[in-house]
Structures are given as C-alpha cells and as structure tokens.
N, C-alpha and C positions, 0 to 999 in steps of 0.2 A: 421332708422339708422342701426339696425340691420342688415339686409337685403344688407346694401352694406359690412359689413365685413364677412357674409358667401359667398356673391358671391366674393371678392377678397380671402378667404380662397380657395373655390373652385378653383378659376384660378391658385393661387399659386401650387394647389397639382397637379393640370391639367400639368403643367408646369415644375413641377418636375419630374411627374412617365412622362411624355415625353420627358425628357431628358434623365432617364436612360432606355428607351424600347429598342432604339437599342442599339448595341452594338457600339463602334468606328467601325471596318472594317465592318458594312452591307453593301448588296451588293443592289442594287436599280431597280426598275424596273420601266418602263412608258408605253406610248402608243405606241410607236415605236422600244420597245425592243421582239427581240425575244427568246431571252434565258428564262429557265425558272427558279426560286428563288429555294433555298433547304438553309434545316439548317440540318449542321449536331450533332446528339445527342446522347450524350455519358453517361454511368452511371455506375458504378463501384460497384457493389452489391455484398460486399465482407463480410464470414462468418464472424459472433461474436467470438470474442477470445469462446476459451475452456479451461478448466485446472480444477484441482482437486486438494487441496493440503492437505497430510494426515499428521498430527501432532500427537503424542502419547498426548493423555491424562491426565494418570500419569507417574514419575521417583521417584523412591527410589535410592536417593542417599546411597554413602558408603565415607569411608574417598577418595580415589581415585578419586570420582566422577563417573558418569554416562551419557552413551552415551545419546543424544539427535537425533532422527534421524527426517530429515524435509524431507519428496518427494514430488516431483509432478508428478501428471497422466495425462495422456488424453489431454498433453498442444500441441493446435494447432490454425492457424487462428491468432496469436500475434500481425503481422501490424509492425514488427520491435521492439514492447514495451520487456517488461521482465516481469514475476510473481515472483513480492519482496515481501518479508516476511521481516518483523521488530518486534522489541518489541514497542508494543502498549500502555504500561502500566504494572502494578501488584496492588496485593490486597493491598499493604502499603501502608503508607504517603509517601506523593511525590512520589510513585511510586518507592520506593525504593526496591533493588534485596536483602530481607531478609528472612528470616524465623524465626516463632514464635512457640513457644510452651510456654505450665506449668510444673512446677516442681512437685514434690510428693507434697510440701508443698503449693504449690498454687502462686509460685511467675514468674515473668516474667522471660522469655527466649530469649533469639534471637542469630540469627546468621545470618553473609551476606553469598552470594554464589554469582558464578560468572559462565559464560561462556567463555568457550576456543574455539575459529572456528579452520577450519582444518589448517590455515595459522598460528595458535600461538599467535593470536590476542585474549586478552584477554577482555572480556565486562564486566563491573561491572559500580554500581553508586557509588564507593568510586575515583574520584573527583566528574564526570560530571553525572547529569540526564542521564538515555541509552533511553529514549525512540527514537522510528525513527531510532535507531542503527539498519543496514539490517544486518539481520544470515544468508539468503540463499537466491538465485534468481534462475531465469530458463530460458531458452527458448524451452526444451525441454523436455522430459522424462528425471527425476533422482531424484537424495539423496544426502544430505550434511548430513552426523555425527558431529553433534559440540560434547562436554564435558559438562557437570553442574556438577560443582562441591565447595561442600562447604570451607567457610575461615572459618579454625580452629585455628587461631591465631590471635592473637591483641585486644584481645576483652575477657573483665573478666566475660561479661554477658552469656557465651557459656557453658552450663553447663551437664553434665551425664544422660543417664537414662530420655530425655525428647523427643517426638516425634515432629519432627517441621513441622511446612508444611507453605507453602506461592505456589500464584500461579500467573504464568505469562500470560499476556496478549499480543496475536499476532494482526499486522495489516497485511492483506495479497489484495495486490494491483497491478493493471497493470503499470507499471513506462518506464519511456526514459531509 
C-alpha cells in the first residue's frame, strides 16, 4: 500500500515541475525543423547599496537648545530606496523623550526635551509615542541640522543645579 502512494506522489511532482519547465511562448523543435532553439539569458548584477551615516554621540544642551547634525557618506547603488533614520527608542519607560537627573539632596529630576526639524516641525512624546518618527533621509551625499532642545516649562519636577542626561536611540534603514 505504501508503494502506490509514493509512486502517485512521484507522478504528481513529475506532473507538476512539467508543467512549469516551459515557459508559455517556447519555441519547439522536431525532426523536420531546421532552425536552431536559443534562450535568451539575462541577469542584472547590480551593486549592494553603500552609505555611512555619521550621528554625534553626545549634545550638551543649553536653554536655546542644541544643534543635532545627521549626515550621510559614501551613499550610492540605492535601487530607488532612501537611507531613513528615525527614532528607535530611548533609555526611558515607553520610550519617552526625557531626561533624568539627582538633586544635591538625592531626590528625582526630570525634564522632557524635544526635537525641532529644519521644516518647524516639532517631535516630542507629549501626546503620541515618536518612535518610527523619520529626522532625516538621503539619496545622496548630506546633513540635515535638526535642534534638541529642552522644555523648561510645565513641569514642577525640573529643578536647578542638576545634570540630566537621557539618551536617544536611532533606527537607520533603506525604505520606498
């Protein structure tokens, strides 16, 4: 019993990959044809994207805030796509755009901060989550300057004399 459902397995696959071997338009040949068969074969061996994207490290903010500057190098080979950069995340719960410090006395600190793009477009998580928010794309060699800069208002947790620090997390990707 076995033996007849490998061999109707067999015939099935036989039956299959010979349906899909030719193509619909092949061209045919017999015993009586003089022409001779060709396929023509194509292959499109095209470089891997390139690109470099250099991010500063740290910013020391000031009340003003402080440039951010995004570049990319050496971007070639794209295929049409773009080198997007977003926020990825950060070190807080839910990924929130704050910064922490202590007091002399030992007690919590915080403060939000936001991003300004060069458009005026302001990014922060006071309503929505930012992560997936793009700051800068490319197709070719450049810089986008965004702003970081702190909110020093609305908030009674923001206090003198405390060094804050929080740190952002980028996702840097080929996209449509």
């Amino acid at each position: 019993m076995q033996k007849k459902h490998v061999a109707a397995a067999v015939l099935a696959l036989a039956l299959s990959v010979g349906a899909f071997a030719a193509p619909a338009a092949a061209a045919s040949f017999n015993q009586d044809s003089d022409t001779a068969l060709s396929t023509a074969i194509t292959f499109d061996y095209k470089n891997d994207p390139t690109y470099t994207v250099v991010i500063p490290e740290t910013i020391t903010l000031t009340k003003e805030g402080a440039p951010l500057v995004i570049s990319a190098e050496d971007v070639a080979y794209l295929d049409g796509k773009k080198v997007s950069v977003t926020i990825a995340g950060t070190d807080k719960f839910r990924d929130q755009m704050v910064l922490e410090g202590k007091t002399a006395t030992g007690s919590n600190a915080s403060m939000r901060y936001q991003i300004i793009k060069p458009d005026g477009t302001v990014v922060e998580t006071t309503p929505d989550n930012v992560n997936g928010t793009e700051l800068a794309s490319f197709t070719e060699n450049g810089s986008v300057t965004l702003t970081v800069k702190p909110v020093l208002t609305g908030s009674s947790s923001i206090k003198k004399d405390v060094v804050y620090t929080g740190t952002i997390i980028y996702g840097i990707a080929l996209a449509d």
